[in-house]
C-alpha positions in Angstrom: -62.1 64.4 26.5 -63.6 66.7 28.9 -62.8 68.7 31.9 -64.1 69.9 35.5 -63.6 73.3 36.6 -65.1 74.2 40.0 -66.1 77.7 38.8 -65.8 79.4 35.0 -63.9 82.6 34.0 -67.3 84.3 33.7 -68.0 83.8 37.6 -64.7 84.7 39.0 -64.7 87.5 37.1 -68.5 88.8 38.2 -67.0 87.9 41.6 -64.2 90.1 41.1 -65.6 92.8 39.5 -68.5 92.9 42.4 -66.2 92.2 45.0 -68.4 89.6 46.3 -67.5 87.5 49.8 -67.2 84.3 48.2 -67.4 80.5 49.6 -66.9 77.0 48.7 -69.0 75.0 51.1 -70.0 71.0 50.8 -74.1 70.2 50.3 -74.6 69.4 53.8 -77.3 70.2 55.9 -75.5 70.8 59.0 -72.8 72.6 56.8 -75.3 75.2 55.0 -76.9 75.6 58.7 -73.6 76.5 60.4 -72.7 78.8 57.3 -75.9 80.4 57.3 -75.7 81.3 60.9 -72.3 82.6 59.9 -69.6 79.9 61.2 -66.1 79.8 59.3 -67.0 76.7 57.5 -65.7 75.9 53.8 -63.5 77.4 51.4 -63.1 81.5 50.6 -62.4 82.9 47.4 -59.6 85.6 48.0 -58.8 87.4 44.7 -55.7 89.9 44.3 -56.4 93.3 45.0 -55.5 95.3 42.5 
């Protein structure tokens, strides 16, 4: 009936494509602070090198 996907196709493959440093961090302020200041805080997106 329906389905959740974190990200689509289109996005990973941008991502790929550009090479881009990616993360999966939670909406919280003190979260976005510490990630903005560049802590090690959520998730990364590491694609195969090809």
């Amino acid at each position: 009936a329906g389905g959740y996907d974190l990200m689509d196709i289109v996005a990973l493959k941008i991502i790929e494509r550009s090479k881009i440093k990616t993360r999966i961090i939670k909406a919280d302020i003190k979260i976005l602070e510490k990630a903005i200041k560049g802590g090690d805080v959520g998730t990364e997106i590491v694609l195969p090198s090809k």
